[in-house]
C-alpha positions as CSV (number, residue, x, y, z in Angstrom):
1,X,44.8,94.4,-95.0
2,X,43.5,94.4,-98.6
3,X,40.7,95.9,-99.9
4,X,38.5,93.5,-101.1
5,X,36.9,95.9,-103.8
6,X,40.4,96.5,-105.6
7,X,42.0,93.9,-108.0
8,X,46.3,93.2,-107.1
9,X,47.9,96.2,-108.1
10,X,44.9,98.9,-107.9
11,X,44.8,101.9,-105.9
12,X,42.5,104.4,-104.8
13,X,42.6,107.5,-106.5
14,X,40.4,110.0,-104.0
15,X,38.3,113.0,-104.7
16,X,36.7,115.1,-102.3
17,X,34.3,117.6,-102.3
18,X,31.4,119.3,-99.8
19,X,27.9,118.1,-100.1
20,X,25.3,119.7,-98.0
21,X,27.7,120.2,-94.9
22,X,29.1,117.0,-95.7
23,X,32.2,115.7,-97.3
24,X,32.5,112.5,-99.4
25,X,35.7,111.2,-100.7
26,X,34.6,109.5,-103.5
27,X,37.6,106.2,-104.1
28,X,38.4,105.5,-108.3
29,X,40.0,102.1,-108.6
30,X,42.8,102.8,-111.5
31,X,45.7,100.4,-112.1
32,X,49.7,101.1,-112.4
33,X,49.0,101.7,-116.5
34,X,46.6,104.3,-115.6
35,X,48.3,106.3,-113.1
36,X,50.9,105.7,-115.7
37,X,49.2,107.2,-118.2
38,X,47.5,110.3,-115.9
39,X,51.1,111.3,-115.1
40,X,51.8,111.3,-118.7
41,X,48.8,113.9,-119.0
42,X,50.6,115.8,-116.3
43,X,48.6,119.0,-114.6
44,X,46.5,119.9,-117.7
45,X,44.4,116.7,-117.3
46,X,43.3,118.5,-114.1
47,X,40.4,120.7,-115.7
48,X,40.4,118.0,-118.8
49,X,37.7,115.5,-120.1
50,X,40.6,112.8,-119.7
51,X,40.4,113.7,-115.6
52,X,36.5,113.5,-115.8
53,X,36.5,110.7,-117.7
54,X,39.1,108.6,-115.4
55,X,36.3,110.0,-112.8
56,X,34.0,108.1,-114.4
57,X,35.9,105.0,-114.9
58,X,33.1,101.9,-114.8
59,X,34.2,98.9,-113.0
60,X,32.8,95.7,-111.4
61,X,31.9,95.0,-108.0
62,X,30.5,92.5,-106.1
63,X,26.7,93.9,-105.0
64,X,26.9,92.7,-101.5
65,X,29.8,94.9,-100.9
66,X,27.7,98.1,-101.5
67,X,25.3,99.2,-99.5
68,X,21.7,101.0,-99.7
69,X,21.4,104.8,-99.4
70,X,17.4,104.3,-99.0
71,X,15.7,102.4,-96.5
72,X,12.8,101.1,-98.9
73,X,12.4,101.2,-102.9
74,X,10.0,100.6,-105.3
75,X,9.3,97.2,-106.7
76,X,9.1,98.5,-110.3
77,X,11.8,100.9,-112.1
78,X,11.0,103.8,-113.7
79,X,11.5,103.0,-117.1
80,X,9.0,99.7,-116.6
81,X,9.6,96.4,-115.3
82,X,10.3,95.3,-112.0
83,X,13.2,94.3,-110.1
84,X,12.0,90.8,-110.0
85,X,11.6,90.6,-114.4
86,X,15.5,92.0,-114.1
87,X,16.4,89.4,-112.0
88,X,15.1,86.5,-114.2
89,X,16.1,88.4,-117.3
90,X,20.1,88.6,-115.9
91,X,19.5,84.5,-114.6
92,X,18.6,83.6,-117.8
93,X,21.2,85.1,-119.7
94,X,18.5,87.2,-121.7
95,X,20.9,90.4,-120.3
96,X,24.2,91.0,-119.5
97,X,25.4,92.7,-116.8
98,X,27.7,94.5,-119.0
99,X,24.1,96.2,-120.8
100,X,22.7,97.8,-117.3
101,X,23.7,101.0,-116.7
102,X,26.6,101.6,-114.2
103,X,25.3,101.6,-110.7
104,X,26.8,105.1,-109.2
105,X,28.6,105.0,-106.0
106,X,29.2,107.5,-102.8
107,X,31.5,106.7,-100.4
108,X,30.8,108.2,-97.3
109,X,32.9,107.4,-94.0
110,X,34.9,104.5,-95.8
111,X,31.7,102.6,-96.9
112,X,30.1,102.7,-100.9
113,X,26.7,103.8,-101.2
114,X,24.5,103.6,-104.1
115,X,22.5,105.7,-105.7
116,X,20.8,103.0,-107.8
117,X,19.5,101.1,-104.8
118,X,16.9,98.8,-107.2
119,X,19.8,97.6,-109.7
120,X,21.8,97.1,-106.7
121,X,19.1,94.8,-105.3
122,X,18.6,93.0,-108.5
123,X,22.1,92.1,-108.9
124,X,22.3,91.0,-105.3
125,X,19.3,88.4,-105.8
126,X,20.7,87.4,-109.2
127,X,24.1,86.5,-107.9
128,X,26.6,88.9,-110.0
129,X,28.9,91.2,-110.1
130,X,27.4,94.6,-111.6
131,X,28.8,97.6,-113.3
132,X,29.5,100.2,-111.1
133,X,31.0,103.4,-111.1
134,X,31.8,106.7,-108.4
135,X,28.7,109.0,-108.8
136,X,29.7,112.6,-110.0
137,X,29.9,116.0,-107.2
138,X,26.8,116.9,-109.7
139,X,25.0,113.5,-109.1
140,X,25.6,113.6,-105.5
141,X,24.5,117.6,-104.8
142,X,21.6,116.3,-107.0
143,X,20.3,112.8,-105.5
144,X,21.2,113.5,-102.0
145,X,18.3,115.5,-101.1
146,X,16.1,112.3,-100.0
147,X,18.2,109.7,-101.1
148,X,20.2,108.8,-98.0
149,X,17.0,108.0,-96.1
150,X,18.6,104.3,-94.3
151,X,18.4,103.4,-91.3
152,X,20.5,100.7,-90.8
153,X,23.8,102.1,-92.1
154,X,22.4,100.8,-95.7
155,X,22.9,97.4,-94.5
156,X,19.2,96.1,-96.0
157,X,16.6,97.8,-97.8
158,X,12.8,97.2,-97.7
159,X,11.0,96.6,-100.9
160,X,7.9,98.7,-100.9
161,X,4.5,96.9,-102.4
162,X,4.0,96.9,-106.1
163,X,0.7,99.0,-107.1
């Protein structure tokens, strides 16, 4: 069967590491010219920027395909606005999807979880694809104190009043 997250031709390229007694194997779509190309680098790309950077690899995915790590969020973002003023702003055309900062993913147990549950919302109700990409070991140690707080296997998320 196909996964419906990978273009024709992309594989996953899978990195594991422990996390609080548990282990996520965090997927990085790459295609044929980039495997291509990491061969090239050979076993020094290992411990290189080029092997965190094709770690970091941004991509775009369909929102309803990831799921929530937290069971509510906050209406409003940190940086100002709310998800709502996001929503009308990507609708209108007044931002791109390609200007919002990648959405970081975890996959744990086969599914993607993010870490950015409010963009991840936003893009769902604004019907696009967002920019995504696999959250680093540091970003995971770091965010998953508190973050993975679902209750329905990330399936919904409740939106928490505005203040």
């Amino acid at each position: 069967m196909a996964d419906p997250m990978l273009a024709a031709g992309e594989v996953y390229a899978p990195y594991s590491g422990p996390v609080d007694n548990l282990t996520f194997t965090t997927p990085v779509p790459y295609d044929d010219a980039a495997a291509a190309g990491m061969k090239l680098l050979g076993a020094a790309a290992a411990s290189s920027r080029a092997a965190k950077a094709a770690k970091m690899a941004e991509f775009y995915i369909d929102p309803h395909t990831v799921r929530f790590s937290q069971d509510s969020i906050k209406a409003t973002f940190k940086e100002g606005g709310s998800i709502d003023d996001l929503v009308q702003s990507l609708k209108s055309g007044a931002v791109e999807p390609k200007d919002i900062p990648a959405v970081r993913l975890v996959e744990k147990d086969g599914v993607l979880y993010s870490l950015d549950n409010r963009r991840v919302e936003a893009f769902r109700r604004a019907g696009m694809d967002m920019k995504a990409r696999m959250a680093t070991q540091k970003e995971i140690q770091r965010e998953s104190n508190g973050k993975f707080t679902t209750r329905n296997e990330g399936r919904s998320v409740r939106m928490r009043e505005k203040k």
